[in-house]
C-alpha positions as CSV (number, residue, x, y, z in Angstrom):
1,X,-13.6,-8.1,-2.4
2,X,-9.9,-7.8,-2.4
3,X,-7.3,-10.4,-3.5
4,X,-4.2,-9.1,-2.0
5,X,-0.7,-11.1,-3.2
6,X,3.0,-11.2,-3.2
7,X,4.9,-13.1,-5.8
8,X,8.3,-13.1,-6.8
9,X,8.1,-15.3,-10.1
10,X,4.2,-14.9,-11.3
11,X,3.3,-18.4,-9.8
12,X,1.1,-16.9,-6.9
13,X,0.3,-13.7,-9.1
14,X,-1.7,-16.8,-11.1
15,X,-2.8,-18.0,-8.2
16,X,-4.5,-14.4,-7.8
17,X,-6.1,-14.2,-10.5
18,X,-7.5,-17.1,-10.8
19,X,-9.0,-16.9,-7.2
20,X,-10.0,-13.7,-8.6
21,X,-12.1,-15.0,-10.9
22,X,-13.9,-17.7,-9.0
23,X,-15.2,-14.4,-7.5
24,X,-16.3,-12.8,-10.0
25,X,-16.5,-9.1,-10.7
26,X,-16.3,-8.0,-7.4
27,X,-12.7,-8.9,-7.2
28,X,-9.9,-6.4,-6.8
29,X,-7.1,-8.8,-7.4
30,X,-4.1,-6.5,-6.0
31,X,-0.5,-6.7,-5.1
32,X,0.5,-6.5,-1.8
33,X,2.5,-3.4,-1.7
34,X,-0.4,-1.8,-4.0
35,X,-2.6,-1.9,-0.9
36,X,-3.2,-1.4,3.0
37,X,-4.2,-2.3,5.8
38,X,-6.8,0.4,6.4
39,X,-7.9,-0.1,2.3
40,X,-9.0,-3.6,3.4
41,X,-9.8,-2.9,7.2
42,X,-13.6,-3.1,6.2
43,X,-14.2,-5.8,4.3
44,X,-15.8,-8.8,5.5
45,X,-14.2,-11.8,2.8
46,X,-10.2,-11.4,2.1
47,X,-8.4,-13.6,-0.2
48,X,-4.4,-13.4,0.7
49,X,-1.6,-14.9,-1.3
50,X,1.9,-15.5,-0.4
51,X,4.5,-18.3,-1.7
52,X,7.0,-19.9,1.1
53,X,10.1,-18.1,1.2
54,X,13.3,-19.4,3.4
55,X,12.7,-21.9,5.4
56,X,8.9,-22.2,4.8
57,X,7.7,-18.7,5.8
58,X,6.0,-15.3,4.7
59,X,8.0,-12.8,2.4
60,X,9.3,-10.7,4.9
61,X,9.6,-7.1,3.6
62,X,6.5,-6.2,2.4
63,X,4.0,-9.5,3.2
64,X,4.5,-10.2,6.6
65,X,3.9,-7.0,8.1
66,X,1.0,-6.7,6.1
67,X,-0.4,-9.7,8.1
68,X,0.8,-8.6,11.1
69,X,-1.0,-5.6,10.9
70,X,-4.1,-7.3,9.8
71,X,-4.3,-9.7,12.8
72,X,-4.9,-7.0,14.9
73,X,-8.2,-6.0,12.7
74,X,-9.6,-9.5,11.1
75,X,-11.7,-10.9,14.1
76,X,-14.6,-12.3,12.5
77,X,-13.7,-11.7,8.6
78,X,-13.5,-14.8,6.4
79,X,-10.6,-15.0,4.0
80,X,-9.3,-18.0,2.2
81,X,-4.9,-18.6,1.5
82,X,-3.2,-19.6,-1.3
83,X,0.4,-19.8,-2.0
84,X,3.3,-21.7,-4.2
85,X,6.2,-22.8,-2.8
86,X,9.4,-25.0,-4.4
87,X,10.2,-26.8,-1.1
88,X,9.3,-28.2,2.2
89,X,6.0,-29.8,2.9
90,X,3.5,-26.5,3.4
91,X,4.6,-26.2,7.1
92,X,4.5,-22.2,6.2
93,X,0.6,-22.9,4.8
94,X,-0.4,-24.2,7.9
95,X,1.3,-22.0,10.2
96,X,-0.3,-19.0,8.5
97,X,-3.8,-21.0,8.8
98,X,-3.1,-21.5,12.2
99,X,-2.1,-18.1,13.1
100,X,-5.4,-16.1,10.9
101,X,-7.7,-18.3,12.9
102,X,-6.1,-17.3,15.9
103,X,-6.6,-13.6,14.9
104,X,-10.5,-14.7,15.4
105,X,-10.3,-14.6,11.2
106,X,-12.3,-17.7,10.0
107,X,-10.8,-19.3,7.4
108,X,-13.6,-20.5,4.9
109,X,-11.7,-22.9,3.0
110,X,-8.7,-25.3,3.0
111,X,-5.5,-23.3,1.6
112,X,-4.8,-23.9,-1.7
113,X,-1.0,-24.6,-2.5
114,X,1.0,-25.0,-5.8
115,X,4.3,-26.8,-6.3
116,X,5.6,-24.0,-8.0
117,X,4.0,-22.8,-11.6
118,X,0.0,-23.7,-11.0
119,X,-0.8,-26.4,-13.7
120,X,-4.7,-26.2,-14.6
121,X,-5.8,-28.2,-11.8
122,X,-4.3,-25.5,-9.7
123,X,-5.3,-22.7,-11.6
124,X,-8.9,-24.9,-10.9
125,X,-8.7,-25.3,-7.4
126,X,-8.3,-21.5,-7.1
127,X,-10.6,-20.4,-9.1
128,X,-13.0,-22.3,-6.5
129,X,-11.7,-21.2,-3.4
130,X,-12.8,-17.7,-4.9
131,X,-16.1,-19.2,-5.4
132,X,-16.5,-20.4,-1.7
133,X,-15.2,-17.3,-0.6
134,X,-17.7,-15.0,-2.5
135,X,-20.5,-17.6,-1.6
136,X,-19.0,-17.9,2.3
């Protein structure tokens, strides 16, 4: 089950691995640009990480067409979101949430966010949104 991230300072790389392992040994926690579209194309559960960038939306080089790609393939495949961001009120959280389920992808979980660096109850609520994933 793949956990596929971007991160610029290590705070959603965290994020990662902690959903990582709330899933357990199954998990292939992976960087974004590490991975494809067709690498994941069959896998039923996804985990995706991305912090807000700009004005509360998805890395653009390498991140967002990732997901655009994937919308055309995730009808039907539950993934959880996580993220960190520094500003704003999660308006790029809930636009991604918002847009996946509109891709038919069901999203199994609230999206877990972090005001920047995770603290433990962060790194907490991630490491469960991995467990209702791999139980979802």
């Amino acid at each position: 089950m793949y956990v596929v991230y971007w991160s610029a300072t290590g705070n959603t790389e965290a994020m990662a691995n902690a959903v990582g392992e709330g899933i357990g040994a199954d998990a292939k926690v992976v960087s974004v640009s590490e991975v494809s579209v067709a690498d994941v194309k069959g896998e039923d559960k996804l985990a995706l990480g991305c912090p807000a960038m700009g004005a509360e939306v998805l890395e653009e080089e390498e991140f967002e067409p990732f997901i655009a790609e994937l919308e055309g393939c995730c009808s039907g495949k539950k993934v959880v979101l996580f993220g960190s961001y520094d500003w704003g009120d999660g308006e790029w959280m809930r636009s991604w949430k918002d847009r996946m389920e509109e891709a038919g992808a069901v999203v199994v979980e609230e999206p877990v966010i972090c005001n920047n660096e995770p603290d433990d109850a962060g790194l907490a609520q991630c490491k469960a949104l991995g467990e209702a994933l791999a139980n979802a």
